[in-house]
C-alpha positions, 0 to 999 in steps of 0.5 A: 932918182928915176931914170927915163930908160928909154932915153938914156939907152938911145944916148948910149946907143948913139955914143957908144961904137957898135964896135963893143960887142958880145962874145959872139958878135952881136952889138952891145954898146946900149947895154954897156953904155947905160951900165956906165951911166947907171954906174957914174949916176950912181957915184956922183949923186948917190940917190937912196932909191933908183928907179928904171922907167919904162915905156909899157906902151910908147905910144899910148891909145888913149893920146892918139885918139886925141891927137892921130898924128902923136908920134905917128911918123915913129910907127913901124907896124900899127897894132890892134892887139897891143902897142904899135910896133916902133922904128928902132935900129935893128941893132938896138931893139935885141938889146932892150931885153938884155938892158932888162935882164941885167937890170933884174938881176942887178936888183935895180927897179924897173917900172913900166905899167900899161898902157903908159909910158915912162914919162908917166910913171916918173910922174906918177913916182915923182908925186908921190915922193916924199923926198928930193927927185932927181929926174934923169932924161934927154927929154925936155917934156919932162921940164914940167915936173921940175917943182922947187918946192918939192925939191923935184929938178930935171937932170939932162945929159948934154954929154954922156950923164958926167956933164948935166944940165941941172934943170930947175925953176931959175934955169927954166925961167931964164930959157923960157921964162915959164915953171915947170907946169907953164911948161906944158902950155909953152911945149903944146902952142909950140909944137914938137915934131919930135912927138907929132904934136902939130902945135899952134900954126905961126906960133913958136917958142918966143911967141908962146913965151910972151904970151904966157908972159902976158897972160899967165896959162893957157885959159888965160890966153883963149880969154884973151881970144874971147876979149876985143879989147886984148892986145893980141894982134889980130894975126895971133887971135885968128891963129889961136881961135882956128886952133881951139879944137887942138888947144882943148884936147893937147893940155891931156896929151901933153902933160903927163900923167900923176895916176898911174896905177904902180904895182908893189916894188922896192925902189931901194939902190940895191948893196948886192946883186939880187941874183948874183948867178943869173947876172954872172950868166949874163955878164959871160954870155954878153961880155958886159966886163968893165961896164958891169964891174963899175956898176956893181962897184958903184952900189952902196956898201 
């Protein structure tokens, strides 16, 4: 199973009231939250390995300069040195590290490696696996990885982690009758604001859909671009030739990496704490109670 953190603790954020809170006062409903999410994905699905992946860069260097706009209304504070700071709610951004130390001591993988993000390492991870993936995130992007064959489905939250869509190559092929990598070429003629992808002008989902339909994958669609004798109306054939620049780099921006160079870790779903004192210190100064007891109740014994 490896979770898109990022994602889930965003959900967590928004569904769980700021009103749970440290003994201090300070806002820990992300924390609790995933804790819960972790704890009844855990329960429900009982996966051998779990893995926490992470964004290392959110907005990796190597996409923007491909696509300039890629995530760029996300910018809070633009970087040389590093990656560019990202606009986070200010009670959200103090507990990131929290989620991380938990995590640590709960002995739960964390994987980010840079300069990529957490999209990447799951596909990278789910690649490499030899058995069953469950890919866990409120990000459509990741349809692409979904791949019968290799027993590798999408599970997207639609209420907390207890009600998910179970993503797979029927479900997909019935929302947008494509697979899991006709996905990636449905996703960048599409567009998605959501990530700065501007997409092809006058080209939408039902759009993209049908000429995928008609011609298979995206080079097949530019062929028919090049060919007079195509049914594409001539509306669509001036669109897609004025986007060929956009079309030849979106394919690298959009799909997510395969090669991303992880470091040695143990992705087993621990049956202990891995450092029960250091996570007693962190339950007692954070007052993570119930969310953390239900968690380390949900490890393999």
């Amino acid at each position: 199973m490896l979770l898109d953190t990022a994602s889930l603790y965003y959900r967590a954020y928004f569904g769980v009231p700021d009103s749970v809170r440290a003994p201090d006062g300070t806002p820990v409903n992300a924390v609790r939250g995933l804790l819960d999410f972790v704890a009844r994905l855990v329960q429900d699905h009982r996966p051998d390995d779990l893995v926490a992946c992470m964004d290392a860069d959110w907005r990796p260097h190597w996409r923007v300069e491909l696509i300039p706009s890629y995530k760029a209304h996300r910018v809070a504070q633009e970087s040389a040195a590093g990656p560019d700071a990202e606009e986070t709610p200010d009670t959200l951004a103090p507990q990131v590290p929290v989620i991380e130390d938990v995590l640590d001591a709960v002995g739960i993988a964390r994987v980010g490696v840079d300069p990529y993000e957490a999209d990447d390492v799951i596909g990278t991870l789910a690649g490499l696996a030899a058995g069953p993936v469950d890919v866990v995130t409120g990000d459509r992007d990741l349809y692409q990885l979904v791949d019968d064959a290799r027993g590798v489905r999408v599970l997207y939250p639609l209420k907390g982690v207890g009600s998910l869509q179970v993503t797979d190559e029927a479900w997909l092929r019935g929302k947008y009758a494509v697979n899991g990598p006709g996905y990636v070429d449905l996703a960048l003629l599409r567009g998605d604001p959501s990530d700065g992808l501007p997409g092809v002008p006058g080209i939408g989902e039902k759009t993209a859909a049908k000429l995928l339909d008609a011609y298979g994958d995206l080079a097949g669609i530019m062929a028919a671009v090049d060919d007079p004798a195509s049914k594409l109306t001539p509306s669509q054939r001036k669109r897609l030739d004025e986007a060929r620049d956009y079309i030849a780099v979106a394919p690298k921006v959009v799909r997510v990496a395969t090669d991303v160079p992880l470091p040695d870790f143990d992705p087993a779903l621990p049956s202990e704490p891995r450092d029960p004192a250091t996570l007693d210190e962190l339950a007692a100064r954070w007052g993570l109670g119930g969310s953390l007891q239900r968690l380390l109740g949900a490890l393999p014994r």
